[in-house]
Structures are given as structure tokens and as C-alpha cells.
C-alpha positions as CSV (number, residue, x, y, z in Angstrom):
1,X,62.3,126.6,79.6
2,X,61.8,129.6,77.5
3,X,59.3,129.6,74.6
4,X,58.7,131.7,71.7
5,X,59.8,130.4,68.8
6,X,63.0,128.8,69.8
7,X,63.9,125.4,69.0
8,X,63.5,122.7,71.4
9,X,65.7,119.6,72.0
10,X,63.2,117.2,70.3
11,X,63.7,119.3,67.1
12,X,60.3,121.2,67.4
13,X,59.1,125.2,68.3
14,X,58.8,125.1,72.3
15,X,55.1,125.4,73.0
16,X,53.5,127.0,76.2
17,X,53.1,123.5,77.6
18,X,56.7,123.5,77.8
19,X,55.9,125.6,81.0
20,X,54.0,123.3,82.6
21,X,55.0,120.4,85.5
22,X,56.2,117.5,82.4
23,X,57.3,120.0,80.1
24,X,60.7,119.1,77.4
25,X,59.5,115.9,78.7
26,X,58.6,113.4,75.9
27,X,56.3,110.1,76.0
28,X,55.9,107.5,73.1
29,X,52.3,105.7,73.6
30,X,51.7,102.9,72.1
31,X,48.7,102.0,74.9
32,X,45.2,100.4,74.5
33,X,42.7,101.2,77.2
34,X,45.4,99.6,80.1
35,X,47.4,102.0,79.2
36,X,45.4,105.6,77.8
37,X,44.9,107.2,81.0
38,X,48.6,107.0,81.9
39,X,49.4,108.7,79.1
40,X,46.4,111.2,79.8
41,X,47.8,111.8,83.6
42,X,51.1,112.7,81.8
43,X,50.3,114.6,78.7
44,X,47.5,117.0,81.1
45,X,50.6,118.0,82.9
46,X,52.3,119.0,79.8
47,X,55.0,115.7,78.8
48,X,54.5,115.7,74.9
49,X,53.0,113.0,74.7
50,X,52.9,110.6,71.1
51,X,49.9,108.2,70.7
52,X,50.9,106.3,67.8
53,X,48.9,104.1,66.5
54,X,48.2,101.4,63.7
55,X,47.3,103.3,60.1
56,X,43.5,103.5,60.0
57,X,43.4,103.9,63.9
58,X,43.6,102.1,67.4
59,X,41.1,99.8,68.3
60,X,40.2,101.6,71.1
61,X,38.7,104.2,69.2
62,X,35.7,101.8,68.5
63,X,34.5,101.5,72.3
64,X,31.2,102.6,73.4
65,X,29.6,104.6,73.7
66,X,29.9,107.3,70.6
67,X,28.4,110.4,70.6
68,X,24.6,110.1,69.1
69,X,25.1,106.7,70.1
70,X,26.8,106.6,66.2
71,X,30.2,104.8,65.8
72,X,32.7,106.9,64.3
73,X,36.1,106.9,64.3
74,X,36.4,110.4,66.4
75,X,33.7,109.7,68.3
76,X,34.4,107.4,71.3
77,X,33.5,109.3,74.6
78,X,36.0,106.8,75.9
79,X,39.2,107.3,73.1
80,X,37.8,111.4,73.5
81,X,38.4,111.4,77.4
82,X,41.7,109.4,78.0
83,X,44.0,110.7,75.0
84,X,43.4,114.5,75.8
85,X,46.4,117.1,75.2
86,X,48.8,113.9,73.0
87,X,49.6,114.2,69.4
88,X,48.7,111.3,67.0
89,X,51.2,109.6,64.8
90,X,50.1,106.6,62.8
91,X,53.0,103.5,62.5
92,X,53.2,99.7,61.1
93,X,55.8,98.6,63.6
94,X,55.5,95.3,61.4
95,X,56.9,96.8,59.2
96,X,61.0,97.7,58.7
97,X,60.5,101.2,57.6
98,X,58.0,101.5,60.4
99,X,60.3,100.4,63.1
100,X,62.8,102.8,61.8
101,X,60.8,105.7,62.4
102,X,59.9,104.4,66.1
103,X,63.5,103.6,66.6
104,X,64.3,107.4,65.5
105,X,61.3,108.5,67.7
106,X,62.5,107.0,70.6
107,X,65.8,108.2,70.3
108,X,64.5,111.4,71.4
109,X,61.9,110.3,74.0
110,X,62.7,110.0,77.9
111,X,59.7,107.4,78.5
112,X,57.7,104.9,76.6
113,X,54.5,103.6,77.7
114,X,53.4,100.6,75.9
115,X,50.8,97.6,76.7
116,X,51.5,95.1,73.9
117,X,52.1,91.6,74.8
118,X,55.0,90.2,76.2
119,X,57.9,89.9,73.9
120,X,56.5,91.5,71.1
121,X,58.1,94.7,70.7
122,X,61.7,92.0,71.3
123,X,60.4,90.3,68.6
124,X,60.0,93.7,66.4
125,X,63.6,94.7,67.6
126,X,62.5,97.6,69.2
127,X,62.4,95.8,73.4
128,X,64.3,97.9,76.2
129,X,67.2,95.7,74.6
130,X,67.2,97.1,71.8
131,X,66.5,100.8,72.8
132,X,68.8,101.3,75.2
133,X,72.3,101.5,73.2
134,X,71.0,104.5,71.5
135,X,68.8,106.1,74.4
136,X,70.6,104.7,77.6
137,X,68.3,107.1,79.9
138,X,64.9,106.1,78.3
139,X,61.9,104.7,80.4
140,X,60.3,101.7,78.6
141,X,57.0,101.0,80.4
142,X,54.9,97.8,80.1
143,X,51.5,97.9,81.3
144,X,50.1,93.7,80.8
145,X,47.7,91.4,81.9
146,X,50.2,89.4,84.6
147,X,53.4,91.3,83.7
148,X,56.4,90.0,81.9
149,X,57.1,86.8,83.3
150,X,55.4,83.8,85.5
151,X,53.5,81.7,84.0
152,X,50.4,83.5,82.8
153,X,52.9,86.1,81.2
154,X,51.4,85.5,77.3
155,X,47.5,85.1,78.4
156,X,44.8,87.4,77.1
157,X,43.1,89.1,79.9
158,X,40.9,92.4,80.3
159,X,39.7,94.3,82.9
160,X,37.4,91.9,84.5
161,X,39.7,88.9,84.5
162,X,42.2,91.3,86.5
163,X,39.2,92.0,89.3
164,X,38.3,88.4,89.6
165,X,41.6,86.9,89.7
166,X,43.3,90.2,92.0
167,X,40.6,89.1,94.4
168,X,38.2,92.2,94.2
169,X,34.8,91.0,92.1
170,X,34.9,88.1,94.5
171,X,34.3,91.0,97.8
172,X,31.6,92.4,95.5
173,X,28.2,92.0,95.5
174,X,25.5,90.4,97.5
175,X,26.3,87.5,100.2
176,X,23.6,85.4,98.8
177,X,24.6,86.4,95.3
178,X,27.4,85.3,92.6
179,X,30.3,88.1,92.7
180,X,29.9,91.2,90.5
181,X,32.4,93.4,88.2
182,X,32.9,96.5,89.3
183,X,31.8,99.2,87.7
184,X,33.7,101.1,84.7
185,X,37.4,99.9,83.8
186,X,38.9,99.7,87.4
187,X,41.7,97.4,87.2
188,X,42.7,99.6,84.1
189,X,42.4,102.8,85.8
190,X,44.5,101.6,89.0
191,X,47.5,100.3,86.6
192,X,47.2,103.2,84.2
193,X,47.9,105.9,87.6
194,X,50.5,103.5,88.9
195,X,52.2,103.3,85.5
196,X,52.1,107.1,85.6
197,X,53.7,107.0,89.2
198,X,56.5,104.4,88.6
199,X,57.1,106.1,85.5
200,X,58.0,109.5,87.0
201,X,60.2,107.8,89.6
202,X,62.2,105.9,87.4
203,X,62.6,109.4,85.4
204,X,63.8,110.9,88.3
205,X,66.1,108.1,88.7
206,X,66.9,108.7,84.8
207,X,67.8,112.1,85.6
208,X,69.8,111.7,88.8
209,X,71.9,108.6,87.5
210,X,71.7,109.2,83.4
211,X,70.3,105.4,83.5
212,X,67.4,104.4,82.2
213,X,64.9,100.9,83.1
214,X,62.1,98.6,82.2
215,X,59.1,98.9,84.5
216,X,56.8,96.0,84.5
217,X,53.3,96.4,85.7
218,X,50.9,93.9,85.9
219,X,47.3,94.8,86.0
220,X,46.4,91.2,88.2
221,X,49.3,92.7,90.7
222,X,47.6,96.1,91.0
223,X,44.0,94.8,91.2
224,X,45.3,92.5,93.9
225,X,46.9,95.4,95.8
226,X,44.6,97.6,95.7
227,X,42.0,95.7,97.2
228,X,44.0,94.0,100.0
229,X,42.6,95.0,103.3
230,X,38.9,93.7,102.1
231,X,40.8,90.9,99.9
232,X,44.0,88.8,100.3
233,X,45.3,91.0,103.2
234,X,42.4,89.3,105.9
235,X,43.7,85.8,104.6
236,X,47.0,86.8,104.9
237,X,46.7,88.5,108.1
238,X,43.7,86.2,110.4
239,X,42.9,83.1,107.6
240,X,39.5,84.7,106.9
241,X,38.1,84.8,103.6
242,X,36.4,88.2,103.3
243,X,32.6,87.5,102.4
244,X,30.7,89.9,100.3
245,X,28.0,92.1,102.4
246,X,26.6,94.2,99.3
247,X,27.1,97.9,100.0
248,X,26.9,97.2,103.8
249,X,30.1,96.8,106.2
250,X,30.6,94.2,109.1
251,X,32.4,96.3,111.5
252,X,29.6,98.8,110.4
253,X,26.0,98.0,111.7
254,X,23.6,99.0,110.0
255,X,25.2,100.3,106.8
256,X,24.4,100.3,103.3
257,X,22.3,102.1,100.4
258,X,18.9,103.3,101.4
259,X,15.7,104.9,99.4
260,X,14.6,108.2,99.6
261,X,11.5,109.7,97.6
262,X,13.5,110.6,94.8
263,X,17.0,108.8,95.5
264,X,19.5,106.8,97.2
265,X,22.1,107.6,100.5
266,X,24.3,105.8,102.2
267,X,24.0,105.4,105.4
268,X,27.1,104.1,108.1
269,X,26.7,103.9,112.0
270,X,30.2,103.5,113.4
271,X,30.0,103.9,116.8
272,X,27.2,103.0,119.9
273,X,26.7,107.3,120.0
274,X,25.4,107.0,116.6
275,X,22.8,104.0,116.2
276,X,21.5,106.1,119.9
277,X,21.1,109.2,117.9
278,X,19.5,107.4,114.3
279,X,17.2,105.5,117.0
280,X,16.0,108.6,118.4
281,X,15.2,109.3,114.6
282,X,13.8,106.8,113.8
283,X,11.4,106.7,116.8
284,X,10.2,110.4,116.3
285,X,9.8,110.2,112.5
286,X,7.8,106.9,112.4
287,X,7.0,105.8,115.7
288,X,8.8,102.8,115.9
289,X,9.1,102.0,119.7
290,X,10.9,98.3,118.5
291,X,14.0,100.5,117.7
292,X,14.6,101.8,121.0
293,X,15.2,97.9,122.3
294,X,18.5,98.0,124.7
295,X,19.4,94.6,122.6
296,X,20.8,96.8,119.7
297,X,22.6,99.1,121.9
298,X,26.4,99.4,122.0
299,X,28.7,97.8,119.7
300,X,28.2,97.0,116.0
301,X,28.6,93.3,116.9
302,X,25.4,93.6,118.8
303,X,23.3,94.7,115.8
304,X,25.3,92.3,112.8
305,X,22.1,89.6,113.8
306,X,19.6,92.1,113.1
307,X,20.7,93.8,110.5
308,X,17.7,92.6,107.7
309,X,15.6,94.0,110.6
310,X,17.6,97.2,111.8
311,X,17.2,97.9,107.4
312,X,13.7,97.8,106.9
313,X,13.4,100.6,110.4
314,X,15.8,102.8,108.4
315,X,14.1,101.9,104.7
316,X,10.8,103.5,107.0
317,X,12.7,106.4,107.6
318,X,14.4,107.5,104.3
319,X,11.5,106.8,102.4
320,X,10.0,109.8,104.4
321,X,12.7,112.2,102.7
322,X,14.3,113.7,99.8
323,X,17.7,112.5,99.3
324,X,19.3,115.8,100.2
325,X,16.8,116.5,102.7
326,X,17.8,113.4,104.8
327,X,21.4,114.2,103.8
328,X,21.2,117.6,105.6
329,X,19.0,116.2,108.8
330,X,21.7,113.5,109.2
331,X,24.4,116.2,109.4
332,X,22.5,117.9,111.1
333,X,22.4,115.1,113.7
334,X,25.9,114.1,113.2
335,X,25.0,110.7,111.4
336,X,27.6,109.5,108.5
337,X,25.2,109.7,105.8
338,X,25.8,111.0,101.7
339,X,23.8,111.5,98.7
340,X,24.2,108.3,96.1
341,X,24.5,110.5,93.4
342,X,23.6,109.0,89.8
343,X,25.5,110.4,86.9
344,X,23.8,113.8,86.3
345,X,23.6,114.7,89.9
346,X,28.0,114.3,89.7
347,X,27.4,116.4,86.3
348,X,25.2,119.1,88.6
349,X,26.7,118.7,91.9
350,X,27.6,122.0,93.1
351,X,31.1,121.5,95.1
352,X,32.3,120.7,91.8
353,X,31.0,123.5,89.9
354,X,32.4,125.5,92.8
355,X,36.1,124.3,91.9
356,X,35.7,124.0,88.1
357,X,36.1,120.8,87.8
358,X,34.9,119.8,84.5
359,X,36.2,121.6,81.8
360,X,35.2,122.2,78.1
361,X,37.0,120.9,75.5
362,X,36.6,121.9,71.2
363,X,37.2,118.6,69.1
364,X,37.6,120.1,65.5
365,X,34.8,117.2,64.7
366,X,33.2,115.6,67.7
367,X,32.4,119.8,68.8
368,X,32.0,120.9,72.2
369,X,33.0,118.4,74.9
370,X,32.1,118.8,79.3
371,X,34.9,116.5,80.7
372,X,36.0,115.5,84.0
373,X,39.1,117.6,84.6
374,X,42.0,117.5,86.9
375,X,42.0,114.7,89.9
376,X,44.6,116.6,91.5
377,X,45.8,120.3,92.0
378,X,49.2,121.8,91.7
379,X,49.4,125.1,93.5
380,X,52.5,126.5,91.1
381,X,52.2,123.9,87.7
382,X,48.5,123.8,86.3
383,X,47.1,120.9,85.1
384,X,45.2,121.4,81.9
385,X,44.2,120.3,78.8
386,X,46.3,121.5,75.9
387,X,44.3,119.9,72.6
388,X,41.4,117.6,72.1
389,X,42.5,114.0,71.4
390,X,44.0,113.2,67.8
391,X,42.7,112.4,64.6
392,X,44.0,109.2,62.9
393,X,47.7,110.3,62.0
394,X,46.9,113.9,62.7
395,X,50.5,115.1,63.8
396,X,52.2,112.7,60.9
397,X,53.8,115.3,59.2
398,X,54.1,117.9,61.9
399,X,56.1,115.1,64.0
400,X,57.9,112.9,61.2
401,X,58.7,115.9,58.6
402,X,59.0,119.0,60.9
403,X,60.9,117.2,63.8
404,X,62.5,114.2,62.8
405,X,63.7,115.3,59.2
406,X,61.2,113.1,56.8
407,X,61.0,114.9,53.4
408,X,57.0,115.5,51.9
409,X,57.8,113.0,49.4
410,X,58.9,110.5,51.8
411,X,56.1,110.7,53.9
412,X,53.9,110.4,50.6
413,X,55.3,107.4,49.9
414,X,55.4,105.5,53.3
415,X,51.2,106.6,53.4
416,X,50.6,105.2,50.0
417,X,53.0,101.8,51.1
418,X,50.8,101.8,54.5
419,X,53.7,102.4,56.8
420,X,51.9,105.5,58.0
């Protein structure tokens, strides 16, 4: 697609993104945090993506933690991070003159990513149903608790109901100990990239066929399938239910975090070859002559009764080390062992530097931003970030007057009627 100044099918200058993997391609947003990042996966790769949100802001710009730990409306590191490279339109869908403008929005989209509760755009007359006569290939994506139907269809839920009822938090934590959340917005994450995923393959379909479809993920689904080899898969497959071991594996003895002088590794023995050569280790750095016992030789199995025992010989090692210093020697002795890097050690690791990873970013208020950057490369279409997240209702009159027609006045009058 050529840019330059000439016009583009949605009614708007074509823009260097245009260039890019999703470019001409357009997304309506109306997402919360289920449903951010898939917009974020989509508008990186250059779809023009809408976030369009309630006048006087999403909710989701009010999640912790801000910059200078103040709340502000612009600055969420959260709402900063997952609404990267999307304008920002401001709607009452409540309200008639509101839906109109969505309706004439989507008339011109190809996908629409939305994590409302069941029914209620129906209700609002703006459902697939109701979209579809005017857009027949559009994309309507709903990203909910327990999708559209069954039972639990209209329940409130969040991220942590989705682990513990999709069977991860239960796998997670100590034996001895109640289950644990996982760490950071999992489930969401997981539905968020496989909303992105389905989404692209029914617009392929869309372009192939000319037809359009409603694609229904549920976050309980997702968190379910995702952990199914160390959840509901071992039920399914040998009536076991899987038992939590901490950060330690069964078919893996010993295994689990250790402490260094100044740090945490990981530490895995897979195979007989292995606990021979972290024996050895241990024996010449500490003089433990208890380790060298034939009874933990051979398979895992052998060891999974001594494992509190077989931990506090390797706690005697590490705490003889650095963490990277023990990192390297393991290497060195071909022992499966990594750094448990906290957050500024990700921030400073050098591999990362190495391939750019994070990336700046300018936010005309927040300032200078360091952000994690592409989780994937594309050797001929570029990810990157084309604009810092919106302000509240920064593209209104770009999108609603420039593209879709809306006079000044008009717009003037929908702002001071709250529409906008």
C-alpha cells in the first residue's frame, strides 16, 4: 500500500504503518485488561487500532502502579504498556448518538475486539447481529470470563478466578501449603494472545470467503488449556490429580530454586549422568562424602525420598557462589542450571540488550518510557511501536471529523451532551 498523502479506504492519509505486517487493517477496542494486550499484539504490527473508551476514560487506566507511585490518568505503567501504537476515541455506547458513531465506525473496521459482558453490546444493538448486514466481513471478538454461553456465561470473574477454576493456582505453590496466584495477569495475557491468533485466522477466512464471524473466548477455557499437562490433562490421561511440588519437578530429582551469596538459580537434574556430575560437585566443594551414597544413584525415582535431604547438600553448595558464578561452573559441567533473575537483572541482562529488546517510548506527559518490546521477530515486517498510548479522547476529532465526516460543531455538541 502506497503512502504519501493519498487517501486510504477508511477515509484517512495512509501513514507509514500502512507498510507494516497489519497495515489498511482496522481494529475497534473496546477491551479492559482481558482484552488490551490483544489489541497491543495487533496495533505493534501496524492494524489501526481504536481504543475507545467511556468519556472521562477506561477504568483500566487507574491500575497500579503509576509513575511516582501518583495516580493520574496518563500514568498507569499498566494502561502505558498494553495500548501502545492505538488511537483513542471516547464513546457513551448507552447512548443513541453514541451507538451511531460506533455503528458508523464499524462499518469501516475488519475486526472488533471487545470484553464486555455477555449480551450487552445485543442489548445496545450493536451484537455480531446487528453488525453484520452492513459489514458482512467484520470480525467481532469477545474476550469473557466463561465465554458466551453455559451456565456461568453472566458471572463476574478476573484473572485469579480464571487460574483457580482453569486448574493452574491449584499446581502452584508448596505441597504443604494452600495454592497460590500466579504471578502478574496470566490468564489475561494467554486469552489476550489467543484472541490475537483466532482473530487473524478468522480474518484470513474474512478475506478468502468475504464472510465474517463471532469468535468466543473464554479466559476459564484458555487458563484451563494452557495448563493441561501439569493440570486436567494427568486426570484425564492416568486419574492423577497433579500435587503441587513448589518450584521443584517430580520426574526431576532434585530440582528447584536454590541461594547463592547474592541470588537465586534454578537448579534441574534430569538424567542419572547429571546428579553423578552435581555429586562430584558437591563432594569437592564442601566435602560432603554422604552425597556420593550409591542409594541416590540412577533414576529420579530413586532420589524423590530424599529430596529435603538431597536440598540442603545443594543449599551447601550454592551458598558458596555468586549466582552467575555458579551459573557458569554449572555450564561449565553441563548441569541444567539458570540465573533467577529479579526484575532489574531482566532490565540489565545482557542477551537482551544484545537484541534490543526494550525500546524507548516519548508519552507527550508520562515522558520518556524503557518498555518491553517485540515477543516475536519478523524478518521482512517489523514490529514496532508507532505512538505512545492515548490520551482520554485524543484522536476524537482526527477519527470522528477528519475520517468519518462529523462537522466541528457537531463534535462540540456531542462533548458538551457527554456522548464523547
Amino acid at each position: 500500500m502506497s503512502t504519501g498523502g493519498e487517501a486510504f479506504p477508511h477515509g484517512r492519509p495512509a501513514l507509514e504503518e500502512d507498510r507494516m505486517a497489519l497495515g489498511g487493517r482496522r481494529v475497534l477496542e473496546l477491551a479492559d485488561e482481558k482484552g488490551a494486550y490483544c489489541g497491543k499484539l495487533l496495533a505493534d504490527m501496524g492494524a489501526d487500532v481504536i481504543k475507545i473508551e467511556r468519556p472521562g476514560g477506561d477504568a483500566t487506566r487507574w491500575i497500579p502502579p503509576f509513575i511516582g507511585d501518583e495516580p493520574d490518568l496518563d500514568g498507569s505503567l499498566a494502561f502505558l504498556y498494553a495500548n501502545t501504537s492505538k488511537r483513542g476515541v471516547t464513546l457513551d455506547l448507552e447512548r443513541p448518538e453514541g451507538q451511531a458513531l460506533f455503528r458508523a465506525l464499524a462499518r469501516t473496521a475488519d475486526l472488533v475486539v471487545e470484553t464486555l459482558p455477555p449480551g450487552t453490546l445485543d442489548d445496545l444493538g450493536l451484537g455480531y447481529a446487528n453488525l453484520r448486514p452492513e459489514n458482512p466481513g467484520l470480525v467481532l471478538t469477545s474476550i469473557t470470563g466463561f465465554g458466551q454461553t453455559g451456565p456461568r456465561r453472566s458471572f463476574a470473574s478476573s484473572d485469579l478466578v480464571a487460574s483457580a477454576l482453569g486448574g493452574s493456582m491449584f499446581v502452584t505453590g508448596e505441597e504443604e501449603d494452600p495454592p497460590v496466584r500466579l504471578a502478574g495477569s496470566q490468564a489475561y495475557l494467554a486469552a489476550s494472545t489467543t484472541a490475537a491468533a483466532s482473530s487473524m485466522i478468522a480474518l484470513y477466512h474474512s478475506t478468502a470467503s468475504g464472510a465474517g464471524q463471532h469468535v468466543d473466548i473464554s479466559v476459564q477455557e484458555v487458563a484451563a488449556s494452557v495448563s493441561h499437562i501439569c493440570g486436567v490433562g494427568k486426570w484425564l490421561d492416568d486419574g492423577i490429580i497433579p500435587r503441587r511440588c513448589g518450584s521443584g519437578l517430580v520426574a526431576s530429582t532434585p530440582s528447584g530454586t536454590y541461594a547463592c551469596r547474592d541470588g537465586m538459580v534454578y537448579l534441574m537434574v534430569n538424567r542419572p549422568l547429571h546428579w553423578q556430575a552435581l555429586a562430584e560437585w558437591i563432594h569437592e566443594a564442601t566435602g560432603n562424602e554422604e552425597v556420593l551414597d550409591p542409594m541416590f544413584e540412577g533414576p529420579s525415582s530413586n532420589r524423590l525420598a530424599h529430596r529435603e535431604l538431597l536440598d540442603v547438600f545443594i543449599g551447601d553448595l550454592t551458598a558458596q557462589f555468586g549466582a552467575e558464578d555458579f551459573y557458569h561452573e554449572a555450564q561449565r559441567r553441563h548441569l541444567a542450571v539458570t540465573p533467577v533473575n529479579t526484575a532489574t537483572a531482566v532490565a540489565r541482562d545482557p542477551h537482551l540488550a544484545a537484541r534490543g529488546y526494550f525500546v524507548a517510548v516519548e508519552h507527550p506527559t508520562a515522558g520518556p518510557l524503557k518498555q518491553p518490546g517485540a515477543p516475536f521477530r519478523h524478518s521482512e515486517t517489523p514490529w514496532r511501536i508507532t505512538r505512545p498510548a492515548p490520551g482520554v479522547g485524543q484522536h476524537n476529532e482526527e477519527i470522528f471529523c477528519d475520517e468519518l465526516g462529523i462537522s466541528a460543531e457537531a463534535l462540540h455538541a456531542y462533548r458538551e451532551a457527554g456522548v464523547v
